[in-house]
C-alpha positions as a Markdown table, in Angstrom:
| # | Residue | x | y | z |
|---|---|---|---|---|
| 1 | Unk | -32.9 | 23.1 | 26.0 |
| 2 | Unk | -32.1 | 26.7 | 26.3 |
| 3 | Unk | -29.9 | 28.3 | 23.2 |
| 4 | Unk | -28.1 | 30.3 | 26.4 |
| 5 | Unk | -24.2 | 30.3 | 26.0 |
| 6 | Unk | -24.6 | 28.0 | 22.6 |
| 7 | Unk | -22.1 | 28.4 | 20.1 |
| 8 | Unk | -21.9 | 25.7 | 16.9 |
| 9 | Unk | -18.7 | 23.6 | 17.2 |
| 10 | Unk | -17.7 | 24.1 | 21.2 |
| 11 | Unk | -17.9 | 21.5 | 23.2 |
| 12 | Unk | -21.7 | 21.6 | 25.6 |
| 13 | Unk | -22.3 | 21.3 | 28.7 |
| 14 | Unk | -26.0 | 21.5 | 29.8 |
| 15 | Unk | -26.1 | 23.4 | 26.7 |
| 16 | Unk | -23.8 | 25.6 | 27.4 |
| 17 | Unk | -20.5 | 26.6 | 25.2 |
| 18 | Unk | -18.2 | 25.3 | 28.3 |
| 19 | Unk | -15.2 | 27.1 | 26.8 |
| 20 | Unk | -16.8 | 30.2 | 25.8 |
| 21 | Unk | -18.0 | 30.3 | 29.7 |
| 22 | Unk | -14.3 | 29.6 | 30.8 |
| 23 | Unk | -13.1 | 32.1 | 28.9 |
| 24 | Unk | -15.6 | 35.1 | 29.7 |
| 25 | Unk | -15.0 | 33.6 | 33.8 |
| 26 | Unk | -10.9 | 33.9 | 33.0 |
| 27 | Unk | -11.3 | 37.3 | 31.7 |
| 28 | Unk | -13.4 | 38.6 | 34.0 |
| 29 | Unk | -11.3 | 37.4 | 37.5 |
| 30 | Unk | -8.2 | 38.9 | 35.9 |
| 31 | Unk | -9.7 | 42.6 | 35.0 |
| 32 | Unk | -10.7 | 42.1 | 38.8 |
| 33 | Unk | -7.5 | 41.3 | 39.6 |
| 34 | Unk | -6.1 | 44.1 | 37.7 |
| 35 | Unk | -8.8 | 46.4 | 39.1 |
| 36 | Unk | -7.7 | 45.5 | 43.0 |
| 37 | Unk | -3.6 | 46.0 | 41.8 |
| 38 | Unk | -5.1 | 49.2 | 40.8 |
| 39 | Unk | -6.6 | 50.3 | 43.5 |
| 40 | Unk | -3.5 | 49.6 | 45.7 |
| 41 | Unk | -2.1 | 51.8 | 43.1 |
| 42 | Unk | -4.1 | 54.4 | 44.2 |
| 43 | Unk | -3.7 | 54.0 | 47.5 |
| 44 | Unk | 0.0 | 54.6 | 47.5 |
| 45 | Unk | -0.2 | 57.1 | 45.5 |
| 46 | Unk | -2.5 | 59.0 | 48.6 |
| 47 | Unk | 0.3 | 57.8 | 50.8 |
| 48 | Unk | 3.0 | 59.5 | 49.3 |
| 49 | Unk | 0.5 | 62.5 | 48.8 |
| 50 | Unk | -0.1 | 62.3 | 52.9 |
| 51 | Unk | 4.1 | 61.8 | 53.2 |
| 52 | Unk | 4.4 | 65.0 | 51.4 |
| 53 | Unk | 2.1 | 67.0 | 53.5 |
| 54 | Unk | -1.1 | 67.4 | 51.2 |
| 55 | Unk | -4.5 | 67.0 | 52.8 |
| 56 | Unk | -5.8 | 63.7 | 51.3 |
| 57 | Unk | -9.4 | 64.0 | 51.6 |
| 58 | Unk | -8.7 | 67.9 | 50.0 |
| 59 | Unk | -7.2 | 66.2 | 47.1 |
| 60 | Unk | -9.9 | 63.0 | 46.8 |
| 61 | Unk | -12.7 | 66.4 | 46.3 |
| 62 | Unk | -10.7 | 67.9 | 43.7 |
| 63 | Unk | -10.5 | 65.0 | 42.1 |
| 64 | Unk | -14.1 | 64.9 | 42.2 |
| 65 | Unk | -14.7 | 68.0 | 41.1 |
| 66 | Unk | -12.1 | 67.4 | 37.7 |
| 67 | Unk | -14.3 | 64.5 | 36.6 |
| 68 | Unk | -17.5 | 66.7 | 36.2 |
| 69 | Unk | -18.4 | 68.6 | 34.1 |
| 70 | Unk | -17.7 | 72.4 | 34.5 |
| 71 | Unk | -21.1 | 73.7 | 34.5 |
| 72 | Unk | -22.2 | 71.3 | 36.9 |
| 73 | Unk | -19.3 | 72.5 | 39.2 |
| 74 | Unk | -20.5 | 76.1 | 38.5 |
| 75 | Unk | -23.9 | 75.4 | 39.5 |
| 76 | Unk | -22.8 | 73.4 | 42.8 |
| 77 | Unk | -20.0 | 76.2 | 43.6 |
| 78 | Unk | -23.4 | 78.6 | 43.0 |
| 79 | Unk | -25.8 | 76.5 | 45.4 |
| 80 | Unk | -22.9 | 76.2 | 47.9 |
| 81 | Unk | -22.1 | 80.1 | 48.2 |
| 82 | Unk | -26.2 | 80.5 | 48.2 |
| 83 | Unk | -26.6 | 78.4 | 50.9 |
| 84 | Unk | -23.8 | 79.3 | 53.4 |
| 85 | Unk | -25.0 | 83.0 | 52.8 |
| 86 | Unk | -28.4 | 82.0 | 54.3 |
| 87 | Unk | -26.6 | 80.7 | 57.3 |
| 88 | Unk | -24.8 | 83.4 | 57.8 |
| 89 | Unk | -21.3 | 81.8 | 57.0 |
């Protein structure tokens, strides 16, 4: 049998540490659950952002933009100005 999962003293299934397994399932469904409270988290917070009179989708970019890196914003700022230039905007 395969040595997947197999840890000396839990109990085996199929060769596999059954409550090691449970455990890594457990944890993982409630960081997902955690994850999903989260995101509606989020998603008030853009409510009350939208309430308030603030252009969501203005404040999603620059949200964007804060979690790179500022050189990479500088170059893509640079690119941007480049381009609209050579359409004339």
């Amino acid at each position: 049998m395969s040595d997947i999962g197999h840890n000396s003293g839990e109990p085996q299934t199929g060769g596999v540490a059954a409550d090691r397994l449970r455990s890594i399932v457990e944890r993982v469904e409630r960081l997902d659950q955690e994850r999903k409270a989260l995101g509606n988290d989020i998603k008030d917070v853009y409510t009350e952002a939208k309430s308030a009179g603030f252009d969501v989708p203005v404040i999603r970019k620059l949200i964007q933009i804060r979690a790179k890196d500022a050189a990479e914003v500088e170059e893509q700022e640079q690119i941007l100005d480049l381009y609209r230039r050579a359409l004339g905007m």
